[in-house]
C-alpha positions as CSV (number, residue, x, y, z in Angstrom):
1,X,140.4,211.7,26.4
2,X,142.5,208.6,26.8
3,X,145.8,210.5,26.3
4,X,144.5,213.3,28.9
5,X,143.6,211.2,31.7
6,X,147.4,209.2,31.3
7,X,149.0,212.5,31.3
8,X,147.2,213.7,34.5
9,X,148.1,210.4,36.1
10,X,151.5,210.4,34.9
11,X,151.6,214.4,36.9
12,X,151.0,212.7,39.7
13,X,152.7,209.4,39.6
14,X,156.3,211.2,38.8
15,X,156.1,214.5,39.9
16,X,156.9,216.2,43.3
17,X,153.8,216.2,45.3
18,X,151.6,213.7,47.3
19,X,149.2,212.2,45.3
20,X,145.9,213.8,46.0
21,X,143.9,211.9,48.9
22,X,140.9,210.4,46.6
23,X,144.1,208.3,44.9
24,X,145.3,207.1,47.9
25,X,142.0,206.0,49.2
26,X,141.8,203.6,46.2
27,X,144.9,202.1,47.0
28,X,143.4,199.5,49.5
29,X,140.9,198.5,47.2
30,X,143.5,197.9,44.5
31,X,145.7,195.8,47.0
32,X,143.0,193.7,47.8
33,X,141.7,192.9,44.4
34,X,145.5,191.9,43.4
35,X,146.2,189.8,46.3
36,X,142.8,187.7,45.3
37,X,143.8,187.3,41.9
38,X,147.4,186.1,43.4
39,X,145.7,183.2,45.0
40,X,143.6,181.9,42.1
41,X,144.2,178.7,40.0
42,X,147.1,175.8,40.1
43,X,150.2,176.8,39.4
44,X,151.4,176.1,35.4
45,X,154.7,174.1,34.6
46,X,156.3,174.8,31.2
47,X,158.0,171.3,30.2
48,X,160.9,174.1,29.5
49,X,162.7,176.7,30.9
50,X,160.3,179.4,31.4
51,X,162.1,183.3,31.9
52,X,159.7,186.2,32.6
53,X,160.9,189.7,32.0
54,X,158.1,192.2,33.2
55,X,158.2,195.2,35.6
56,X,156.7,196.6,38.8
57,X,155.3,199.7,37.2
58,X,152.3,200.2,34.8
59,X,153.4,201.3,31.5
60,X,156.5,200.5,29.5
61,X,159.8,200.4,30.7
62,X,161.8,198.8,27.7
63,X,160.6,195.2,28.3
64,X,160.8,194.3,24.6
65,X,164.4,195.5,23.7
66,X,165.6,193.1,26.5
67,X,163.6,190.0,25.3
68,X,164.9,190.7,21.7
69,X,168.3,190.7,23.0
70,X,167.9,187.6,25.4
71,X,166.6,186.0,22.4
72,X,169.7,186.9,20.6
73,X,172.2,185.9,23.4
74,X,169.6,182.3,22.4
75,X,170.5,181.9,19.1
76,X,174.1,182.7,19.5
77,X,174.1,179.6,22.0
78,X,172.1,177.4,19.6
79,X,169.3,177.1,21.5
80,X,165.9,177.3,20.2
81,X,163.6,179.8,22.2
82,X,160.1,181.1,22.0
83,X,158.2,184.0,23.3
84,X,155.0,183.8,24.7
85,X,152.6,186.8,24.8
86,X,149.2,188.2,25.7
87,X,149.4,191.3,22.6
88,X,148.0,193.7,24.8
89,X,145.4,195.8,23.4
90,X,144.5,193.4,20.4
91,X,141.0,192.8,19.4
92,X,141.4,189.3,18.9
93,X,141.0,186.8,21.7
94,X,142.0,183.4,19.7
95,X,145.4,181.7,20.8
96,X,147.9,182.8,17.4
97,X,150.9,181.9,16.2
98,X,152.6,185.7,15.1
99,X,153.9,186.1,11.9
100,X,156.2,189.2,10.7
101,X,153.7,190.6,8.3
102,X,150.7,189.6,11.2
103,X,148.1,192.3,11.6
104,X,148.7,194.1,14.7
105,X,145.4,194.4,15.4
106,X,144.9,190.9,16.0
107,X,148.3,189.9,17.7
108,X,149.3,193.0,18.7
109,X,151.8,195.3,18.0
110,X,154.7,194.6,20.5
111,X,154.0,190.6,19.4
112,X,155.0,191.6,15.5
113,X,157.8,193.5,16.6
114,X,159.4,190.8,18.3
115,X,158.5,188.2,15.2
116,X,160.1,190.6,13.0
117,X,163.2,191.2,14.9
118,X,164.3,187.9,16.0
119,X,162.6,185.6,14.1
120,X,161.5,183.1,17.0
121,X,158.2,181.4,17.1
122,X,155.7,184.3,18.9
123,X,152.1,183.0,20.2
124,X,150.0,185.3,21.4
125,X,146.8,184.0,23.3
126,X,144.1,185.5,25.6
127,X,145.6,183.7,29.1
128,X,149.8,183.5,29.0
129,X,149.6,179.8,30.3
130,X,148.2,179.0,26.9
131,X,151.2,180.5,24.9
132,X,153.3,178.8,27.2
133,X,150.9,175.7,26.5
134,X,151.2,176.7,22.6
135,X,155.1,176.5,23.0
136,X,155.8,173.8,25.0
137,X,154.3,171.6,22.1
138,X,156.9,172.8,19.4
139,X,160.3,171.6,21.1
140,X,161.8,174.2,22.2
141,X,165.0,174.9,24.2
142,X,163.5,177.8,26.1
143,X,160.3,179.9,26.6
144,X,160.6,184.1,27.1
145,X,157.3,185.6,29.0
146,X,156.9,189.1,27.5
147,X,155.5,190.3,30.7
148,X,154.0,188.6,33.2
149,X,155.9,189.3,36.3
150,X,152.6,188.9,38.5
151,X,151.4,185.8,37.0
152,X,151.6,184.3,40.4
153,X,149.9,180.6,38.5
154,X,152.9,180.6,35.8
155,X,155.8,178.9,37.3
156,X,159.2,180.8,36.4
157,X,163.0,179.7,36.4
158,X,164.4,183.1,35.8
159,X,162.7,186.5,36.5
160,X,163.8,189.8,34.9
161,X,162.2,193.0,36.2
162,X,163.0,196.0,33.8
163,X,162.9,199.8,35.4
164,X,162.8,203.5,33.6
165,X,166.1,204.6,34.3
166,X,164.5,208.1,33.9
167,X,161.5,207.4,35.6
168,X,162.7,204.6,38.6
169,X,159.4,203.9,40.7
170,X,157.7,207.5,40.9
171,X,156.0,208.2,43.7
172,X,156.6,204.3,45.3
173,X,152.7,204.1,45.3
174,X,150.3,201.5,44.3
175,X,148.1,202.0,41.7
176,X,146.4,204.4,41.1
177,X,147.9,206.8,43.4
178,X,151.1,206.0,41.9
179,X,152.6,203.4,39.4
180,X,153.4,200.4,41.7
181,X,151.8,196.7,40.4
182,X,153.3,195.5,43.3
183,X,155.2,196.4,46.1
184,X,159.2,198.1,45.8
185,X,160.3,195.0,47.8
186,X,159.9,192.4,44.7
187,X,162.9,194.3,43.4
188,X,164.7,192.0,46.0
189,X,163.3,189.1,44.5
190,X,163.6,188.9,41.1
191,X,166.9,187.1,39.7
192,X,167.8,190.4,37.6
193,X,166.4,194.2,38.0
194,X,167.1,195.3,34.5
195,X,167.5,199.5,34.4
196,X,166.5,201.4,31.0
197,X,169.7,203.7,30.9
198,X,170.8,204.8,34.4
199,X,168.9,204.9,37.4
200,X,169.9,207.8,39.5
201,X,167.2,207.2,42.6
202,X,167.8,203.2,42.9
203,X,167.9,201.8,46.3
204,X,171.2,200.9,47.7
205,X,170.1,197.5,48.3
206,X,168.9,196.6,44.9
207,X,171.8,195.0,42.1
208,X,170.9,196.5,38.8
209,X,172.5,195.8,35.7
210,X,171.9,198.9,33.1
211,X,171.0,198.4,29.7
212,X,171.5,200.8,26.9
213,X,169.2,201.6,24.0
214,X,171.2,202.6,20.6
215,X,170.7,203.7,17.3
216,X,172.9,203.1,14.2
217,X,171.0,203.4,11.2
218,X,167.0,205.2,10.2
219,X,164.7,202.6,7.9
220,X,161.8,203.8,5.5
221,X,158.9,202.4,6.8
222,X,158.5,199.8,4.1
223,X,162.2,198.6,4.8
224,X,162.8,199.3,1.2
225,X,165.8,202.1,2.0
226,X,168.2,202.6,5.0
227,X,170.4,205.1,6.0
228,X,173.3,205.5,8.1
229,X,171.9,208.3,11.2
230,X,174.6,211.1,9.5
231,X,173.9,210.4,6.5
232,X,170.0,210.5,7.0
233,X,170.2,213.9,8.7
234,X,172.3,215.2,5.5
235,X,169.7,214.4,3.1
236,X,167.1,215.8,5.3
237,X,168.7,219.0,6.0
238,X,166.2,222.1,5.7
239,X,162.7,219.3,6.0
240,X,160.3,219.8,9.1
241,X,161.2,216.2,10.7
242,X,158.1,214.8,12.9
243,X,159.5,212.7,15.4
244,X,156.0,210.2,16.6
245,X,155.8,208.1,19.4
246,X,153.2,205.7,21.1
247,X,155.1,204.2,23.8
248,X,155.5,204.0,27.3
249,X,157.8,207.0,27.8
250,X,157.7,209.4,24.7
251,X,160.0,211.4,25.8
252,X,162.8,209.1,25.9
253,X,162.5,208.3,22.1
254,X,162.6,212.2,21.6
255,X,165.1,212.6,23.9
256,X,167.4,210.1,22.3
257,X,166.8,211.6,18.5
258,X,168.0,215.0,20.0
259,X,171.3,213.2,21.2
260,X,171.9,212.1,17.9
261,X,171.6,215.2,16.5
262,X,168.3,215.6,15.2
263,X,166.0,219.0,14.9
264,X,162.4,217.7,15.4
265,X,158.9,218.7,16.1
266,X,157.5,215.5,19.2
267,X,154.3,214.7,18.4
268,X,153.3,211.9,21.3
269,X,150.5,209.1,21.5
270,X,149.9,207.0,24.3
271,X,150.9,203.5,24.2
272,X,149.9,201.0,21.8
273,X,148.2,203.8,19.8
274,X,146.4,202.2,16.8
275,X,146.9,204.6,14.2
276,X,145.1,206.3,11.4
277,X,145.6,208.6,8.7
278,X,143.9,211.6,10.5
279,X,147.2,211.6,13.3
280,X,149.2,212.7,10.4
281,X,146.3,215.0,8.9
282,X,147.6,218.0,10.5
283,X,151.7,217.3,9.3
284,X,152.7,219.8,7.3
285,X,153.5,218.7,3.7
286,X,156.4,218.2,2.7
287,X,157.6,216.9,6.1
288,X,159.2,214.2,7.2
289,X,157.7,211.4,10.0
290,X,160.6,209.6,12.0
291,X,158.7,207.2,14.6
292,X,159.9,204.1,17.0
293,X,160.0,200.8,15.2
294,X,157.0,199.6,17.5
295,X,155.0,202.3,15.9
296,X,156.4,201.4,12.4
297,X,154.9,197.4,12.5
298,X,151.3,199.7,13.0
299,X,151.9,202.1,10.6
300,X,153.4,200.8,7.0
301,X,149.5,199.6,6.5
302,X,148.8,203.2,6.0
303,X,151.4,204.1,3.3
304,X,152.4,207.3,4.4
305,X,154.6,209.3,2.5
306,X,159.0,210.1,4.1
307,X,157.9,208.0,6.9
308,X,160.9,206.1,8.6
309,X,161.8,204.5,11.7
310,X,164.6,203.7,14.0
311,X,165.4,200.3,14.6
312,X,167.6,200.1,18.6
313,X,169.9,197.8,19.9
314,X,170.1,196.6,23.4
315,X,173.9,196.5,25.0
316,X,174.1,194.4,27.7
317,X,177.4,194.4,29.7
318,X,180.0,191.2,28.9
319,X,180.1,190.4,32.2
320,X,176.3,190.5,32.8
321,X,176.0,188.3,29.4
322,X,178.1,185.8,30.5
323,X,176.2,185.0,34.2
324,X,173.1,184.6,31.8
325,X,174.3,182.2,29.5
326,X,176.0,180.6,32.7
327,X,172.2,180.5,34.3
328,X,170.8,179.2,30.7
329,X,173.2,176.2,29.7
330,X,172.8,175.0,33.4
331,X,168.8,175.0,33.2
332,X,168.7,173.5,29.8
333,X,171.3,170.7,30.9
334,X,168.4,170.2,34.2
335,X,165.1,170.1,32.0
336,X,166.8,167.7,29.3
């Protein structure tokens, strides 16, 4: 059901024609209720510097590559950072410190991810100001907001706003006649607009920096065994290869695994999909299951069998890298 109704959205939001009329009468309704929750509460000062990274569109646009990789432009300074998250989607409301082996569940899956990759403290907690809270007390150089571009009561130093390349803005229509949190002008006032590959439709008046997605090596699912991408597709010559994935964009995990030469069967889920043994019921046996690493952190509790995973890194351009860690020594040499 869920996956049906996101895919007849998704129609809409990025495809050639208007949006039907019932959509766009909703869209007043929707301003409305975001403008209140804009003026609600005191605005929240982290004791450090606070970045955001977020976007303007529902759905996922790649936000988590970029904090890992912000986080690792961090530790190469020597600073000590933290990430402070809501874990969409978990059951759990308590305010948690994440842990690499966490259950996703209860912190989340994109949480765990970042944990895993970079090592960082990682709160979760019901209300972002509390991870910030949670951070602030454990002396820190710097705090990363995985989302939370339109937390109007969180007071920010730098603001990232990460777009599809493929996908830009869609329709440039609020919610839900198109994918718009907020208005195409914010692009104009965020510090960085951050684009997922290339963006072909960007407006003139918008500076983008592109960021790049790539793949080296394919994990087992346990981490137990890793293979170079060639030498991976050797030893799977001649299996079925089930490419999954539960993210924003499915397509442009597919799409990449087809670049780097692999034969594969998509088989998509919508985001943060918590999954179960009966999604892989129907897998032919004898198959293999290749899957993003965000669906990996949800899926080595089940145990399945030639299940693997392929870890990205983010590029960044020198010049790009350099103005950021120009922008970080000088707010760390303010706040200290």
């Amino acid at each position: 059901m869920r996956s049906g109704i996101e895919n007849w959205l998704l129609s809409h939001w990025y495809g050639n024609r208007r949006p039907p009329w019932y959509l766009r009468m909703l869209v007043p309704l929707y301003r409305a209720a975001y403008q209140r929750r804009q003026k609600r509460g005191q605005t929240f000062h982290s004791s450090v510097p606070l970045i955001v990274v977020g976007n303007i569109t529902a759905g996922g646009t790649g936000k988590t590559p970029l904090v890992i990789r912000l986080c690792e432009i961090a530790i190469e300074m020597n600073l000590k950072a933290g990430i402070a998250s809501t874990g969409y989607g978990r059951q759990s409301r308590d305010t948690l410190l994440v842990e690499a082996d966490s259950d996703t569940r209860t912190c989340g899956d994109e949480p765990v991810l970042l944990a895993l990759r970079t090592g960082v403290p990682v709160v979760v907690a019901s209300k972002r100001r509390e991870a910030v809270h949670r951070l602030n007390e454990m002396k820190l150089d710097l705090i990363i907001s995985d989302d939370g571009l339109q937390q109007a009561d969180l007071h920010r130093d730098i603001e990232f706003c990460v777009v599809d390349g493929q996908r830009g803005i869609g329709n440039a229509y609020l919610i839900p006649a198109g994918p718009l949190r907020e208005s195409p002008e914010r692009l104009r006032q965020v510090d960085h607009v951050v684009t997922n590959g290339h963006w072909n439709a960007r407006p003139d008046d918008v500076d983008v920096t592109e960021m790049h997605l790539r793949a080296s090596v394919v994990r087992s699912i346990d981490a137990a065994t890793e293979y170079a991408v060639e030498e991976f597709r050797q030893k799977h010559t001649g299996i079925r290869l089930h490419a999954v994935a539960g993210i924003g964009n499915p397509a442009r995990f597919f799409n990449m695994l087809e670049g780097m030469g692999f034969d594969l069967e998509p088989n998509g889920f919508p985001d943060h999909h918590n999954y179960t043994h009966s999604d892989f019921d129907s897998l032919a046996s004898g198959s293999a299951i290749i899957m993003t690493e965000k669906d990996a952190v949800k899926c080595r509790s089940l145990k399945l069998k030639n299940a693997w995973y392929v870890p990205v890194e983010t590029h960044l351009s020198a010049e790009f890298e350099g103005t950021f860690k120009q922008q970080l020594t000088k707010l760390v040499k303010q706040r200290s």
